[in-house]
C-alpha positions in Angstrom: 81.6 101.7 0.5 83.6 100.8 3.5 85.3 104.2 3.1 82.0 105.6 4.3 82.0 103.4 7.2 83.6 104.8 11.2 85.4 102.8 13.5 85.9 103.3 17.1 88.9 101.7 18.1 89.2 101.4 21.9 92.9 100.8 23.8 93.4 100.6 27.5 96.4 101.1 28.9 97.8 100.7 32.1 101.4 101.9 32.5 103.1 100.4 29.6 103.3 102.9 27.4 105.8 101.8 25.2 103.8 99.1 23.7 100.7 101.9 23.7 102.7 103.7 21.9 104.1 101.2 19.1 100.4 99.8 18.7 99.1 103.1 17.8 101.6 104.0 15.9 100.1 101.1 14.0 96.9 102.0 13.8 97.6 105.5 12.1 99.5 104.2 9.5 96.2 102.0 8.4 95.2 102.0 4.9 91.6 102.6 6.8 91.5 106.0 7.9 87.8 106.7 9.1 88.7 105.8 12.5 88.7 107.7 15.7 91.1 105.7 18.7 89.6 106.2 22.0 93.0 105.2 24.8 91.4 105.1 28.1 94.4 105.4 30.2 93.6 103.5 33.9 95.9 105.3 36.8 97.2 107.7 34.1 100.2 109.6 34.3 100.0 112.6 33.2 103.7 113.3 31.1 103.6 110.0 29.6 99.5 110.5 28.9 100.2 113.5 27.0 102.7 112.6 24.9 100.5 110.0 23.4 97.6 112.6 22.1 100.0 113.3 19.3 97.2 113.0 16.6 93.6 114.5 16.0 92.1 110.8 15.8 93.5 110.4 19.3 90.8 110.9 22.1 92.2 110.2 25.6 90.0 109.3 28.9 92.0 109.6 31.4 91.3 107.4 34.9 93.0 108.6 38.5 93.0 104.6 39.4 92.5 101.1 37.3 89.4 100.5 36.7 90.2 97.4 35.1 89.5 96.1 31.3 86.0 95.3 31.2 85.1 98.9 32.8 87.3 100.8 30.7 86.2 99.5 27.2 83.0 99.8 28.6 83.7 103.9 28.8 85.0 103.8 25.3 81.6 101.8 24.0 79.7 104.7 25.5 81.7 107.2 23.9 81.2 105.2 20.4 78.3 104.9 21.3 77.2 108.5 21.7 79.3 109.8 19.1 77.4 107.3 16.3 80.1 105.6 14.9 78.9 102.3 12.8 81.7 99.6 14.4 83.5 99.4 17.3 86.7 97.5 18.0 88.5 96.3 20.9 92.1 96.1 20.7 95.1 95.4 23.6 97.9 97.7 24.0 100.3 95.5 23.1 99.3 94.5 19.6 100.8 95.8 16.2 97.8 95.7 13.6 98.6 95.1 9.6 98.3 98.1 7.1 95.3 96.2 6.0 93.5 94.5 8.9 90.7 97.4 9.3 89.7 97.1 5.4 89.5 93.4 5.4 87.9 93.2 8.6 85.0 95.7 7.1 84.7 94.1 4.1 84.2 90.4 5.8 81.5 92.2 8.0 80.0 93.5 4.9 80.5 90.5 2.8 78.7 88.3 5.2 76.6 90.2 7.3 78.7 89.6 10.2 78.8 91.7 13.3 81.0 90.3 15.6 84.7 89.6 13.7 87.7 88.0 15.1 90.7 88.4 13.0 94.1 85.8 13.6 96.0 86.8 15.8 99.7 85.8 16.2 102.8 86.1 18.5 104.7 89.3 18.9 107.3 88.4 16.3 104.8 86.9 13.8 106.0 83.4 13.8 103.4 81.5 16.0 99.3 81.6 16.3 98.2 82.9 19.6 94.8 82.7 19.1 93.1 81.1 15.7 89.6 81.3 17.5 88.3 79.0 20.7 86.0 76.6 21.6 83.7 76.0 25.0 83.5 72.4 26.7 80.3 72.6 27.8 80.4 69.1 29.8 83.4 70.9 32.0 82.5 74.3 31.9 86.7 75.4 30.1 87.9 77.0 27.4 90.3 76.1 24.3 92.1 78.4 22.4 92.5 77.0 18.9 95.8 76.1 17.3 97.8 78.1 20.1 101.4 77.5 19.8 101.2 76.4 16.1 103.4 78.0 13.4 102.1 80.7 11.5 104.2 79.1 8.3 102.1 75.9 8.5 99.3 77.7 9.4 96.0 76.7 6.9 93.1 77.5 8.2 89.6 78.4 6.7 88.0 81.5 7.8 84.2 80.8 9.5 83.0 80.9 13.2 84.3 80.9 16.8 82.3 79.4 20.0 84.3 82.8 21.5 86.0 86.2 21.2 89.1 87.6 22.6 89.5 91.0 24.2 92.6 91.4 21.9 91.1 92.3 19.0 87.3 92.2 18.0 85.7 93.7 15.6 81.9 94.5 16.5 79.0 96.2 14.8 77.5 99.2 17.1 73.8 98.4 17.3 75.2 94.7 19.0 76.0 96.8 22.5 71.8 98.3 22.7 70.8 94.9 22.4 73.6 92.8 24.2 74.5 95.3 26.8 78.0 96.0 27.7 81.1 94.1 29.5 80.2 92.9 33.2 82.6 94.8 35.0 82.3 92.5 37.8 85.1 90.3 36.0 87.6 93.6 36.2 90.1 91.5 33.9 90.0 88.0 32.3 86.7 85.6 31.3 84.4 89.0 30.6 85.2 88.6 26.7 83.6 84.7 27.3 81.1 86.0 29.0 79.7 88.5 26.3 80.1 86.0 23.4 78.2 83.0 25.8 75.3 86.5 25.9 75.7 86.8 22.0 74.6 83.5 21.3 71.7 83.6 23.7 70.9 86.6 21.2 71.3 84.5 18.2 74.2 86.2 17.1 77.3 83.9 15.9 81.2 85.3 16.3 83.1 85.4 13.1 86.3 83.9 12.7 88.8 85.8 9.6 92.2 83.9 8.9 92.6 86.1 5.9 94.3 89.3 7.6 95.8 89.0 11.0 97.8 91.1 14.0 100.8 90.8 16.6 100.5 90.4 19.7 103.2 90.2 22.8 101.1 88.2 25.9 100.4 89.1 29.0 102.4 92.6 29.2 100.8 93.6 32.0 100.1 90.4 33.9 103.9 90.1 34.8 104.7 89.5 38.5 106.6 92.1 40.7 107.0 89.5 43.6 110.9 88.3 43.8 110.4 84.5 43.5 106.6 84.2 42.9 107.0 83.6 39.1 106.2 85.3 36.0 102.3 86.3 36.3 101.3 88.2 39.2 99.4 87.0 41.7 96.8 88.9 41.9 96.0 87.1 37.9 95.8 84.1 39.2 93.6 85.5 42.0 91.6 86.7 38.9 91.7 83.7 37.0 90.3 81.8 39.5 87.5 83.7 40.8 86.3 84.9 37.6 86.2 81.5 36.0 84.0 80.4 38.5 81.7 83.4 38.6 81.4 82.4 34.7 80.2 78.9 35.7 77.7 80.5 38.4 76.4 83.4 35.8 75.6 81.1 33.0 75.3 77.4 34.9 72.0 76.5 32.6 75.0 75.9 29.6 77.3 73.4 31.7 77.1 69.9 33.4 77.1 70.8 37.0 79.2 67.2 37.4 82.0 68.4 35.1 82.1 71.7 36.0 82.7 70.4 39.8 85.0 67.6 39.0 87.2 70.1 36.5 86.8 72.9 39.0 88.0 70.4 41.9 90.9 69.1 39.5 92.1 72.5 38.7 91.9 74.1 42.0 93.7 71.4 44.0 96.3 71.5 41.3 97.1 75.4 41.5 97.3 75.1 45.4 99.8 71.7 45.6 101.7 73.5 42.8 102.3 76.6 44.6 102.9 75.1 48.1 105.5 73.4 46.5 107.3 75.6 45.0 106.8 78.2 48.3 104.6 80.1 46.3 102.6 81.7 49.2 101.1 84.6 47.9 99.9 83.2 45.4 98.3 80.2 47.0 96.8 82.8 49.0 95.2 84.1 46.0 93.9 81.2 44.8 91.9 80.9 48.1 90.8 84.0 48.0 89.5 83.5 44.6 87.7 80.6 45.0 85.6 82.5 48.0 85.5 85.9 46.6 84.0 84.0 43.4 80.9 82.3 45.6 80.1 85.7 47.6 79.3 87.1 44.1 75.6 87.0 43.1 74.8 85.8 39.8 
């Protein structure tokens, strides 16, 4: 049966094709094999581009400039979307997949009747969880990310439900996107995969959490700073970070306590700006600022 079944699988990538390259290398040698990958390449080059259309289940959108994560999956949705296939999955460029993680994922959605999977994922070497699911505070408007850290040895978890999705890698049935909509690419990068599960569940649609098949991830390839001295993320994701948890808090404020939310928002914010001041990160407690005011000219 699930033989019968077509996956989109969308991957952005922006200039690190290497792990591009490695992850879908990865997805071709799936036991699954009705799948179509859909690469939008943001501020593509066009050597390196080309040399990743090496297979007929390849289809490449190609973008002069980045347009960012939640825009660019949204191009591949469309395209999934138009060309009728049943799922659609989400996965970063810098994941490895198991031979087996499309099958199982299929067969939990089928199982169950669930459309919207998340599958375990781990660290790039396979050793440690980097994201077993997450849970929302709701008093102070943040986010946990379950069992983060933990070895993957130890690991004994039950698969069920997740508050919220990652980007990374989620597994989610077509016919969700004409009744959900599609990312908000006002978020660019970062929070917009909270923001569509906080919209699922104002649906009445619950997130699927499966422990039973899981992939590899190496974080943040392409959050890494070029600044000499400013640290390891860039700046401009901390500009991000800030802004966009904010216009989270704003966009859905009828699910927090406006008194947590302020003193957590307060806590955090103060603590980013001492902690860069400190250590002479200036452009970055630049970005901070600008976040924070960037984030209240947004609308809701």
């Amino acid at each position: 049966m699930s033989d019968n079944i077509s996956i989109a699988i969308i991957i952005v990538n922006w200039k690190k094709y290497d792990f591009t390259s490695n992850c879908i290398e990865s997805v071709l040698n799936s036991s699954f094999k009705n799948f179509k990958i859909i690469l939008i390449d943001n501020e593509y080059q066009k050597t390196m581009s080309d040399q990743l259309n090496k297979s007929e289940k390849i289809h490449i959108i190609k973008n002069k400039i980045n347009h960012g994560f939640a825009k660019a999956n949204n191009q591949g949705i469309k395209y999934a979307l138009e060309n009728n296939y049943d799922y659609i999955m989400l996965l970063n460029n810098d994941t490895l997949i198991n031979n087996d993680l499309l099958k199982t994922l299929i067969n939990y959605s089928n199982t169950l009747n669930q459309k919207i999977i998340q599958p375990l994922i781990l660290n790039y070497d396979g050793t440690k969880i980097w994201n077993a699911g997450g849970t929302i505070n709701n008093f102070f408007g943040t986010f946990q990310t379950l069992k983060k850290g933990k070895s993957f040895k130890d690991f004994k978890g039950n698969s069920g439900s997740t508050d919220w999705f990652t980007g990374c890698c989620v597994l989610i049935k077509s016919e969700i996107f004409y009744e959900v909509g599609y990312f908000d690419e006002r978020f660019f990068a970062y929070y917009e995969d909270i923001d569509f599960s906080i919209r699922l569940k104002t649906f009445g649609y619950s997130v699927g959490m499966m422990n039973d098949s899981y992939l590899q991830h190496f974080e943040s390839s392409s959050s890494k700073s070029i600044y000499q001295g400013e640290g390891n993320l860039s700046p401009y994701v901390h500009y991000l970070n800030i802004r966009n948890h904010i216009l989270l808090l704003k966009k859905h404020s009828k699910s927090f306590n406006i008194i947590g939310v302020f003193i957590y928002q307060l806590i955090k914010i103060s603590s980013y700006l001492i902690y860069f001041l400190f250590r002479l990160r200036f452009k970055k407690f630049k970005m901070v600022l600008n976040g924070v005011m960037d984030a209240f000219k947004i609308k809701k």
